[in-house]
C-alpha positions, 0 to 999 in steps of 0.5 A: 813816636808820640801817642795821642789820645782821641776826643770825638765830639758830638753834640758836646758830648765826647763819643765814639763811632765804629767804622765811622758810622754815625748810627753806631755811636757810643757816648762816653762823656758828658765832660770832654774838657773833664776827659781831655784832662784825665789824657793830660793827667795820664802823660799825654803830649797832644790831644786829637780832637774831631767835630763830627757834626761839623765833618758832616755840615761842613763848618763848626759845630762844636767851637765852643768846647773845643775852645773850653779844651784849649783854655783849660788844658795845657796840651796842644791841640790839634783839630779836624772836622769841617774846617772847609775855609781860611775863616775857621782855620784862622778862628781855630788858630786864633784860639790857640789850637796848633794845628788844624786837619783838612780832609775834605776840602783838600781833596776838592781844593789843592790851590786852597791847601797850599794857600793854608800852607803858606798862611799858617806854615806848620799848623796844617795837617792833611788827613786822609781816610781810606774805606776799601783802599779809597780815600772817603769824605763829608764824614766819611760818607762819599768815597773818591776814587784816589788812593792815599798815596795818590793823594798824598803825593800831590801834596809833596812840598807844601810844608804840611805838618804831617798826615794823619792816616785812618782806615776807616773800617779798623776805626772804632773797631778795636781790630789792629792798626792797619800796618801794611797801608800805614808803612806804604804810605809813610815809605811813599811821600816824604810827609810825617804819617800818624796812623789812626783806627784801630788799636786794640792793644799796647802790642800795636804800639810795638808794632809801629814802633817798628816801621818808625823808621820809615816816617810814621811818626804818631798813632791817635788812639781812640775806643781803645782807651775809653774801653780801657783795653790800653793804658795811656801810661803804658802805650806812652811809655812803649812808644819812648823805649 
């Protein structure tokens, strides 16, 4: 299981938000290359990097720093946040990030996520947020009527690279990883899942270590490395033995 540390930007800056509010946000750097290169000191194989401004406008907004993190750290990269077109996706890959994460616009366009798919076999990553057991989009603001499993089903045999799962209520929260929806939806599709919000300590990774087996193959953590309340090393090192 390969552990990933979070890097939320807004405004340039590297932040948090709990449970996806944005008027509940908590600034943590000014340097999210400067902090993209402490997750790389620290062990870290791959950093998760989201543009919350560009989830909610619906293109990039922070391209810029996202291109500095991919220039001056050795990591791979994988992106989300207003990716909506072949153009940003091609940008992003042209920068040289390895994957890029659809959420809203798959949920809108599945014709588009399967022509992305072919364009740029194994760089696509569908990621699903669920608030209350529905699926929510344009930064978390609008909630849909499908379930995560619903959803994913549908993308059964597009050649997606995983699926990173978030339950937005856990995110930011320090509460736990949701384990049950994780292993249901892992069980449900036959997609690498990497299970997001909600770590709180290194007992989640034991925890998920459990239900590996099933196909989750990935936790992103988040607050809970900038809280200090997990170490990378150590969540690293639970995750191999």
């Amino acid at each position: 299981m390969i552990i990933i540390p979070a890097i939320d930007l807004k405004d340039g800056r590297c932040v948090r938000l709990a449970q996806g509010d944005f008027r509940r946000v908590t600034i943590y750097s000014d340097d999210p290359v400067g902090i993209a290169k402490k997750w790389q000191e620290s062990g870290a194989e791959r950093i998760h990097v989201v543009d919350l401004d560009g989830s909610l406008s619906g293109s990039p907004r922070n391209a810029d720093v996202i291109r500095d993190i991919v220039e001056e750290v050795g990591l791979p990269i994988e992106v989300g946040g207003g990716i909506r077109d072949m153009k940003t996706i091609s940008a992003y890959v042209g920068m040289g990030v390895n994957w890029v994460i659809l959420g809203t616009i798959a949920l809108k366009d599945k014709d588009f996520v399967r022509k992305a798919c072919d364009a740029y076999r194994g760089k696509i990553i569908l990621g699903i947020d669920v608030n209350d057991g529905k699926a929510a989009i344009h930064g978390w603001t609008e909630r849909t009527s499908e379930s995560a499993v619903e959803i994913a089903k549908g993308y059964e045999g597009f050649g997606l690279a995983a699926i990173v799962y978030t339950d937005i209520k856990r995110d930011g929260m320090e509460t736990g990883v949701n384990i049950e929806a994780t292993r249901n939806l892992a069980q449900s599709v036959d997609i690498p899942v990497i299970a997001s919000g909600g770590v709180s300590s290194v007992g989640d990774i034991r925890t998920l270590r459990e239900i590996e087996k099933f196909g989750v193959v990935g936790v992103i953590i988040g607050r809970a490395l900038y809280s200090g309340a997990v170490s990378l090393t150590e969540a690293i090192i639970l995750s191999k033995y």
